[in-house]
N, C-alpha and C positions, 0 to 999 in steps of 0.2 A: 396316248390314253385319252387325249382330252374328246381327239377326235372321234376316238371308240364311242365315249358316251353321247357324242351328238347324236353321229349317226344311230346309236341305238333308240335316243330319245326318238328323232325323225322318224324311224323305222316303228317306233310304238304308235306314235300318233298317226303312221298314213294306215299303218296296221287295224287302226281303232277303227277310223274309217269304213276300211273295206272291211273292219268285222260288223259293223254297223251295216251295211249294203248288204254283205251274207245274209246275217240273220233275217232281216228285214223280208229280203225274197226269198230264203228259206221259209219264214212264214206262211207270206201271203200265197205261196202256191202249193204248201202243202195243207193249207183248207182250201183250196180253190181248186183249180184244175188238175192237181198231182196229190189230191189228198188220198192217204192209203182205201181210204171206201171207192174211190174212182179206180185207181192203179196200185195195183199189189204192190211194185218198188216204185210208185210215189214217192217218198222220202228221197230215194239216193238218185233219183231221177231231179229232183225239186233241189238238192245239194250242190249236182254236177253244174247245174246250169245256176245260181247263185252264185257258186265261188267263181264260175267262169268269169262272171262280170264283175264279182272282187276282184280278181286277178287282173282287170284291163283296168280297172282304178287304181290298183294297187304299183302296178307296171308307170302308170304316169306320174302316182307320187313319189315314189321312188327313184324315176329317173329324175326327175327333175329338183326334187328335193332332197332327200336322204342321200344319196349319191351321187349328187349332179358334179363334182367336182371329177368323178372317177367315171363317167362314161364312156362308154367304148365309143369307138369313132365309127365305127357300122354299127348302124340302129340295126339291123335285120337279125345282124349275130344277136346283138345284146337281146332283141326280141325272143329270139329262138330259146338262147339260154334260159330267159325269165321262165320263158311259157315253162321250158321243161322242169326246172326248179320245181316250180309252184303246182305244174300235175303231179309230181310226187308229192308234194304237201297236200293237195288233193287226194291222192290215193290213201294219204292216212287218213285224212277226215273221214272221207266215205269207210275204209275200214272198222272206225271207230262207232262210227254212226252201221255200219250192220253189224257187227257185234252184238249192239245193243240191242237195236231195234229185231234181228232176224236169229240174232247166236240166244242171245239169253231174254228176248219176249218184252223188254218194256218198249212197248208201243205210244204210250203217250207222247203227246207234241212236245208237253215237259223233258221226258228221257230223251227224245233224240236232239234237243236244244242243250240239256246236259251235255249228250255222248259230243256233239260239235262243237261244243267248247275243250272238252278233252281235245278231239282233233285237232282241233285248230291252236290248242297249248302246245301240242307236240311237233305239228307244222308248222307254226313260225322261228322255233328253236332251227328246225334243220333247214330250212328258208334264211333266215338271217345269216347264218354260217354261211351257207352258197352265196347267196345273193352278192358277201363281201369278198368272200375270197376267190368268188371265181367271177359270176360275172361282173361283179365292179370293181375287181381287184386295181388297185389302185399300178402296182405294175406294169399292168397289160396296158391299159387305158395310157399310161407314158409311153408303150410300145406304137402311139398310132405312127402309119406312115405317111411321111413330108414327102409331097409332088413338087420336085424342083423342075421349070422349062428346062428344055435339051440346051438353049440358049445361056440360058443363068447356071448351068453344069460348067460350062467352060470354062468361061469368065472367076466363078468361084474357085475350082482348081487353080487357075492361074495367080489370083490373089492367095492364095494360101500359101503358095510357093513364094511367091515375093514377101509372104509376111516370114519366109522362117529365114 
């Protein structure tokens, strides 16, 4: 239990972070170069690529923080998995955020900062659930596999026998 709570604390704080980086560049490019008077889906254009670059800060505190005790011993899996995680928490944010901005018309930079905080309440619930139980399941990550030389094979067979 006690572990639970760490890692959840960990998991809030690198969370904060990368909600701090979202919003930020959701901002600045949705009055800038993705604002809805430049590009009609501006907004989920200007989300996609924010959380993208939440997700690659969120991926480094996490590994090495929140779950550095349980990482997979192939970075490339663990990468994969994150990514895939986090685009489904992705697909709700942007859900949330057209909903808003495209199902029911509030348009203001206020309502879609709203609707992304709704997303992004609802994606880190189902984020944090994966995150532990599958890619840093603590498990799997005791599942790495040990390279023993061809040489040190023998030798260990043979002491094993002499030890019983």
């Amino acid at each position: 239990m006690r572990l639970l709570i760490s890692q959840l604390a960990r998991f809030g704080a690198v969370g904060a972070i990368g909600f701090v980086v979202d919003t930020a560049i959701f901002n600045l490019l949705s009055v800038t170069v993705l604002s809805p008077d430049r590009l009609h889906e501006g907004p989920l254009w200007a989300k996609v690529i924010s959380t993208s670059i939440a997700i690659i800060v969120n991926w480094i505190g996490n590994r090495y923080w929140t779950f550095n005790r349980d990482r997979p011993a192939n970075v490339v899996r663990e990468a994969v998995e994150f990514a895939s995680v986090s685009v489904v928490g992705l697909l709700i944010a942007i859900a949330c955020l057209w909903i808003s901005h495209y199902g029911l018309g509030f348009t203001s930079l206020a309502a879609d900062n709203i609707a992304n905080f709704i997303g992004l309440g609802l994606g880190t619930v189902f984020r944090f659930v994966l995150y532990r139980y599958w890619v840093y399941n603590p498990k799997r990550a005791k599942a790495r596999v040990v390279v023993v030389p061809a040489a040190a094979q023998g030798t260990a067979g043979r002491d094993l026998e002499e030890a019983r």
